[in-house]
C-alpha positions in Angstrom: 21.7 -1.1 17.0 22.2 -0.9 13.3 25.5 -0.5 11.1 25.9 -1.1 7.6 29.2 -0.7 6.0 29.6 -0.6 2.4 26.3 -3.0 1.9 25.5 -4.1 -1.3 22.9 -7.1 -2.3 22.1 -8.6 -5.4 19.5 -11.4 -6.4 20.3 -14.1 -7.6 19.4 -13.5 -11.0 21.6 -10.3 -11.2 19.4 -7.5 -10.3 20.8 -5.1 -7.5 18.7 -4.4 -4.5 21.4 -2.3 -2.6 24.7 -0.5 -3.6 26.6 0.4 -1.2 24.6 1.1 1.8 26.3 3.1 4.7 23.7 4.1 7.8 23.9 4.2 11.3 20.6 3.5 13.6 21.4 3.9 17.3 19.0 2.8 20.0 16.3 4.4 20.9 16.2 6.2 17.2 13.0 6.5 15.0 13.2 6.3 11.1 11.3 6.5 8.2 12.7 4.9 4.9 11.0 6.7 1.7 11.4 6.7 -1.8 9.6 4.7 -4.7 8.6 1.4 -5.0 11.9 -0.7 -5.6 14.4 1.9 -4.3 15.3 -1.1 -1.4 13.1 -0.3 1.4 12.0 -4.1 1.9 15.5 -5.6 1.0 16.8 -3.5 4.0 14.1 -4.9 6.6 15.3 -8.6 5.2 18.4 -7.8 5.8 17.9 -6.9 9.1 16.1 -10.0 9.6 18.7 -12.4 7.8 16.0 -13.4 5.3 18.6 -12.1 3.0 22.3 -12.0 3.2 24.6 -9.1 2.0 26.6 -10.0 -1.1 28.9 -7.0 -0.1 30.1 -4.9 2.7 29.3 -5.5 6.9 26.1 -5.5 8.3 25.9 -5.2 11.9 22.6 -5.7 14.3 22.6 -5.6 17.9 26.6 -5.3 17.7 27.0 -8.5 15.7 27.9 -8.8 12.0 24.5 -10.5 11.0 26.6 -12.9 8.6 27.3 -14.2 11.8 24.0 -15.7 13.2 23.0 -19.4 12.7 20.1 -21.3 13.5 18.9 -20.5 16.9 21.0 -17.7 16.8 18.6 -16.1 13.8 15.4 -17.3 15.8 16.7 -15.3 19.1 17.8 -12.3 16.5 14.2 -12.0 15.4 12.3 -12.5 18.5 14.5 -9.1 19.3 12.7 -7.4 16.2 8.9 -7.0 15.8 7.5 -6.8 12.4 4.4 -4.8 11.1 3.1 -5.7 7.4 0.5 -3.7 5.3 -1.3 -7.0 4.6 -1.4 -7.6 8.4 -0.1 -11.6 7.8 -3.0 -12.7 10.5 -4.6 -15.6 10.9 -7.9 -14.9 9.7 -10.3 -17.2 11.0 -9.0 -17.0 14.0 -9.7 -15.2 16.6 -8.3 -11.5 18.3 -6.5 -13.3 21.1 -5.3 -16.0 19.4 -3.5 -14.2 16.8 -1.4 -12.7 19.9 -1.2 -16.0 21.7 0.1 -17.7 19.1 2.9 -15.3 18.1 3.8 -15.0 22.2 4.5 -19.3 21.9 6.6 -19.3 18.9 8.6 -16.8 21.1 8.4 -19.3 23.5 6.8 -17.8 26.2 4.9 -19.9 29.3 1.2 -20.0 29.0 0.5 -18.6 32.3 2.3 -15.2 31.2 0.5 -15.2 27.9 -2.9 -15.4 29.6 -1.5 -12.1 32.3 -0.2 -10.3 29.0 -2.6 -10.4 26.0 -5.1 -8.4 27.7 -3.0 -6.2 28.7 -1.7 -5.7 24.8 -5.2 -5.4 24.2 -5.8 -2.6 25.9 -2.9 -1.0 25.0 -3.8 -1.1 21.3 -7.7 0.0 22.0 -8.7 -3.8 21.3 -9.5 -5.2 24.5 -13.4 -5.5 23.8 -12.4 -7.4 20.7 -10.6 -10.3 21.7 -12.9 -12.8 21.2 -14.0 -11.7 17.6 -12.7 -13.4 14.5 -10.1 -11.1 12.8 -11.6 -11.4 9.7 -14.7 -9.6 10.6 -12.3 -6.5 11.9 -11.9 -3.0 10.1 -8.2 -2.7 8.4 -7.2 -0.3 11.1 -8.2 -2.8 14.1 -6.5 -5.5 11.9 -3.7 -3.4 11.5 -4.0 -3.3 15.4 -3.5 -6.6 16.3 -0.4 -6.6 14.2 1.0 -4.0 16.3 0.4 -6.2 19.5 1.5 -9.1 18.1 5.0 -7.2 17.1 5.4 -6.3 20.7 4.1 -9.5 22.1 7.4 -10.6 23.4 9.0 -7.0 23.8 11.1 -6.5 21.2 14.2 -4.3 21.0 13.2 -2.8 17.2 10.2 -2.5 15.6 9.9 -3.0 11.6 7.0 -1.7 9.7 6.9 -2.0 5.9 4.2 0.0 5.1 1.6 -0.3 7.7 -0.6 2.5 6.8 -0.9 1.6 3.5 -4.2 0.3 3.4 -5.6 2.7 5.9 -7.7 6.3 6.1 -5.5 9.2 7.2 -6.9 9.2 10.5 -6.4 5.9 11.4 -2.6 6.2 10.1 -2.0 8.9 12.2 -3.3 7.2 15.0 -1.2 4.0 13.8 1.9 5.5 14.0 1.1 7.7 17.0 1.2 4.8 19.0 4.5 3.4 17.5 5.8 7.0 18.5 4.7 6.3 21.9 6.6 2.6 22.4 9.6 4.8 20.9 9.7 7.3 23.7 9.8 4.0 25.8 13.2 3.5 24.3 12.1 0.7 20.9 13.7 1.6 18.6 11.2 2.2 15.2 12.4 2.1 11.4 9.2 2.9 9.2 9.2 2.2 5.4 6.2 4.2 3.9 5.4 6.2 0.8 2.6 7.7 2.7 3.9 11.7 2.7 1.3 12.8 5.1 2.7 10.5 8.2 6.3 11.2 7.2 5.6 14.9 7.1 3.3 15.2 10.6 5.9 13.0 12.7 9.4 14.9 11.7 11.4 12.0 12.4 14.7 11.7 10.7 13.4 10.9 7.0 16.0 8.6 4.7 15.1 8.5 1.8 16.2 6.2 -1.0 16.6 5.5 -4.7 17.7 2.5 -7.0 19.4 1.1 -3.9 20.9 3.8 -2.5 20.8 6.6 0.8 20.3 10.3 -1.6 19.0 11.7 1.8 19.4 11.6 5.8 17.7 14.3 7.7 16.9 14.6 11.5 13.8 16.2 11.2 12.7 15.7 7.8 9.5 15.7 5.4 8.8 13.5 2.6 9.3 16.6 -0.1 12.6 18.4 1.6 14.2 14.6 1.5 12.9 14.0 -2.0 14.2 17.0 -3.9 
């Protein structure tokens, strides 16, 4: 699903991002990526997206060297891979439903099967009473919730989520990444990045943890301290 090689990335204006990266994510795997606040976390998820480009090294998603994909090519690559943000990206003022409808036609699928599935993404995410209400009027953790069904929308392969509990009681987090648990055991594969030690510690996933740029720590069933020290 995911190989990186000897992957490196630097801004433009010099500073490093990544040195030397070397991971393997198979299918079906479940991952959270810890460590402070610049260690690389988000240049990895832009990576994977081809918002970014590695200045060094082989990166490899869904088999393919990602230096690979042009144009449509990196619109099909990231209708494969759902995204989760902490600041929920949602159209506000809009409502529940359309939030989910809209991210199902820029992934191009026919109206008659968005009308048959947002319901039923609804429901799955404990929404479907709220699908007419204007998402700016929702709690964090519902909002939060109708980024999760707009990341599975159109069924991707890989789930990103760059801190999605970040803004939420612990309860709710739990229940947040409970369900992304869940669609894991369903065979998505889930890559987390998250400082939030309680989540990372009640899951034990395989914990990587990183710092200025670089893996310092890969365990199968990890917690946030073990990785950390």
């Amino acid at each position: 699903m995911i190989e990186a090689i000897s992957v490196s990335y630097k801004y433009p204006d010099g500073k490093r991002a990544l040195k030397n990266l070397n991971l393997l994510v198979n299918r079906g795997d479940f991952v959270f990526l810890v460590g402070p606040s610049g260690a690389g976390k988000s240049s990895i998820f832009k990576l994977l997206i081809k918002e970014l480009t590695p200045t060094a090294g082989v990166l490899k998603v869904f088999g393919r060297n990602i230096a690979q994909y042009r144009g449509k090519q990196i619109s099909m690559l990231r209708r494969n891979i759902g995204i989760i943000f902490q600041d929920f990206r949602l159209l506000e003022e809009r409502t529940v439903y359309d939030n989910i409808e809209f991210a199902m036609r820029a992934g191009g699928c026919p109206v008659k099967e968005i009308k048959k599935k947002v319901p039923h993404l609804l429901k799955m995410v404990g929404l479907k009473e709220k699908a007419n209400s204007q998402v700016i009027k929702l709690s964090g953790g519902e909002q939060q919730r109708v980024g999760m069904a707009r990341a599975i929308s159109n069924r991707p392969a890989m789930i990103l989520a760059d801190e999605p509990t970040g803004n939420l009681d612990p309860q709710t987090s739990v229940e947040i990444i409970d369900f992304l648990k869940n669609l894991n055991l369903k065979g998505t594969t889930v890559l987390i990045a998250t400082h939030d030690q309680q989540v990372v510690d009640h899951f034990k996933k395989r914990v990587i943890y990183l710092e200025n740029g670089e893996i310092v720590g890969d365990e199968a069933r990890g917690a946030y301290q073990r990785v950390l020290h």
